[in-house]
C-alpha positions in Angstrom: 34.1 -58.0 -118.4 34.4 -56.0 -121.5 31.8 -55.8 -124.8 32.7 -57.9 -127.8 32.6 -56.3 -130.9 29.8 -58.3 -132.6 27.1 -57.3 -129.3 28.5 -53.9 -130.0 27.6 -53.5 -133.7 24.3 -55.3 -133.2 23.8 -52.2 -130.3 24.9 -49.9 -132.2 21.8 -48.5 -134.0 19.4 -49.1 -131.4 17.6 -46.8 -129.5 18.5 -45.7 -126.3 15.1 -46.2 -123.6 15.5 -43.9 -120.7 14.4 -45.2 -117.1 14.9 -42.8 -114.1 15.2 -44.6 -111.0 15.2 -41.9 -107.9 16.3 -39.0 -109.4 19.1 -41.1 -111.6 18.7 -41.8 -115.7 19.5 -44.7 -117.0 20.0 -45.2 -120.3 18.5 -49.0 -121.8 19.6 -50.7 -125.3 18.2 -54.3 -126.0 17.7 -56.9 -128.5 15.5 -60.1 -128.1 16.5 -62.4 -130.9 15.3 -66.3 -131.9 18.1 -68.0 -129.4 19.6 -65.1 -127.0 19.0 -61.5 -125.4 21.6 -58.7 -125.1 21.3 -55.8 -122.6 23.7 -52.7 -122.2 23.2 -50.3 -119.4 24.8 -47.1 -118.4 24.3 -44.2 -115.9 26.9 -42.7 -117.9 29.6 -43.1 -115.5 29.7 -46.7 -115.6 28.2 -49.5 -118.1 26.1 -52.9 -117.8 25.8 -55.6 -119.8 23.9 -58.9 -119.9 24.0 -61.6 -122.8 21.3 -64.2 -122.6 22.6 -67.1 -124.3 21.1 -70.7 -123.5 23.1 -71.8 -121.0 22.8 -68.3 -118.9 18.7 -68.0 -119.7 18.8 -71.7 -118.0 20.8 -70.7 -115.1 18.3 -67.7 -114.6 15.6 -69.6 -114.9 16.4 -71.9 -111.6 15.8 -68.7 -109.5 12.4 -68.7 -110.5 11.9 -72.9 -109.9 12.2 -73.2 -113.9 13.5 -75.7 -115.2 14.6 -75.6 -118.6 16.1 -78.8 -120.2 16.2 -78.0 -124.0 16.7 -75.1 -126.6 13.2 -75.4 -128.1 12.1 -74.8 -124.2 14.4 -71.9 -123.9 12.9 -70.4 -126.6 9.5 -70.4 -124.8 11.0 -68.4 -122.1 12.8 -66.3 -124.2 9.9 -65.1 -125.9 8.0 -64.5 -122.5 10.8 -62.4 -121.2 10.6 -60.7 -124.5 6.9 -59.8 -123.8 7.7 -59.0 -119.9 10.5 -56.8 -120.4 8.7 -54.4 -123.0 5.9 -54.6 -120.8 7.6 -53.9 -117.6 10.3 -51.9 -118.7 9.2 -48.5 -117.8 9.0 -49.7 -114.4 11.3 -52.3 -113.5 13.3 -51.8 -110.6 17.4 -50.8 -110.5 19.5 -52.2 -108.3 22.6 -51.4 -108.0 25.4 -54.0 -106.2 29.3 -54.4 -106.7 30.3 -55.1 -110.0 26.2 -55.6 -111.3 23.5 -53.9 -112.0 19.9 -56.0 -112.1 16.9 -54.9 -113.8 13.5 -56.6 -111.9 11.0 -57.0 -114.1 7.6 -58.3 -112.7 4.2 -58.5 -114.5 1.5 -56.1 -113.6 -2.0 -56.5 -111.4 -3.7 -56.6 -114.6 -1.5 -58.9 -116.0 -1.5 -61.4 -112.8 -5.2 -61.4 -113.3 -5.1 -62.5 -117.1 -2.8 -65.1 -116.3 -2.3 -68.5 -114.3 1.4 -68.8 -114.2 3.5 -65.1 -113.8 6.7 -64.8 -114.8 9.4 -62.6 -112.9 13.0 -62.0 -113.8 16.0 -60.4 -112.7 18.4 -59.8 -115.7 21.8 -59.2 -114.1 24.1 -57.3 -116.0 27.6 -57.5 -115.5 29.9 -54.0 -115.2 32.0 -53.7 -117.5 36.0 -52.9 -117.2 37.3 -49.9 -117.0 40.2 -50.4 -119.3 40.8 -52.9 -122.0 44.1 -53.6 -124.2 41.9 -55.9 -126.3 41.3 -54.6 -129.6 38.1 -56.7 -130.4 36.2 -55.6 -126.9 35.2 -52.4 -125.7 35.5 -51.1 -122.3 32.8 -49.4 -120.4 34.2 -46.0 -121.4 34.5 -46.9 -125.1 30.6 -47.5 -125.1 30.2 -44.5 -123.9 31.8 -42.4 -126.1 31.1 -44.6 -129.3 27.3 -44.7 -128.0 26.6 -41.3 -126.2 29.9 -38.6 -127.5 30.8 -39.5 -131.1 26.8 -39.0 -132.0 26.1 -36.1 -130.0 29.7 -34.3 -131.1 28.7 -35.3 -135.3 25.0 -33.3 -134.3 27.0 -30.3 -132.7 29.4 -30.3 -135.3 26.6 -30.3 -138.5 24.4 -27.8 -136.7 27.6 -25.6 -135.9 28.9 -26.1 -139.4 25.6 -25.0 -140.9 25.1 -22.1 -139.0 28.3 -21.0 -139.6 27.5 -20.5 -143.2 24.2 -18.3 -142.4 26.3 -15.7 -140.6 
């Protein structure tokens, strides 16, 4: 699996969430949009991804004995997982299994309480290859150096070119 280049613009500018899971960071971006949810994950070694799209919120959804028969209803549960996964976030669990990584996101006690139905979800992200000859995907080490290296070397490099000059 590689990362189109449209999910990777989108990503781009977003903020990385850290989550550390037994002594391990992991580093979190996301969007929830109207119609679809994208998730890219990295340890920094390797990279995640997940895009939630209709058809793969729907097959998701039958895990939890939810079925979802039409976009409008899709929606619903998109904004739910929306509110769960912000929620939930800082303590989802991390589970790590060939070739996926899958973030568990559960409601809290408090939330349980407030609520008749719960909602739990697992988003399964999908590693990405290490190599790519495709020039409109990225490869798990591409994200990492266009979304961890490139910004941290430009932040070196202006505070090493400025201090140069106070010398």
């Amino acid at each position: 699996m590689l990362l189109d280049t449209l999910h990777h613009k989108k990503l781009l500018n977003e903020a990385w969430i850290i989550r550390r899971v037994e002594n391990k960071a992991y580093y979190i971006k996301y969007i929830f949009e109207e119609n679809e949810y994208i998730i890219l994950t990295t340890d920094l070694c390797l990279v995640w991804f997940e895009h939630g799209d209709y058809k793969r919120i729907q097959q998701n959804a039958k895990v939890q004995n939810i079925d979802i028969e039409s976009k409008r209803e899709a929606a619903a549960v998109l904004a739910r997982l929306k509110q769960l996964f912000l929620e939930s976030l800082s303590r989802c669990s991390i589970q790590k299994e060939a070739g996926k990584l899958k973030l568990h996101c559960k409601s809290t006690v408090s939330q349980i309480q407030n609520r008749i139905n719960t909602l739990s979800w697992i988003f399964n992200c999908e590693l990405l290859d290490q190599e790519t000859s495709n020039n409109d995907a990225l490869s798990g080490p591409q994200v990492i150096y266009d979304h961890f290296i490139q910004p941290s070397q430009a932040i070196v490099n202006h505070f090493t070119e400025n201090m140069s000059g106070t010398l």
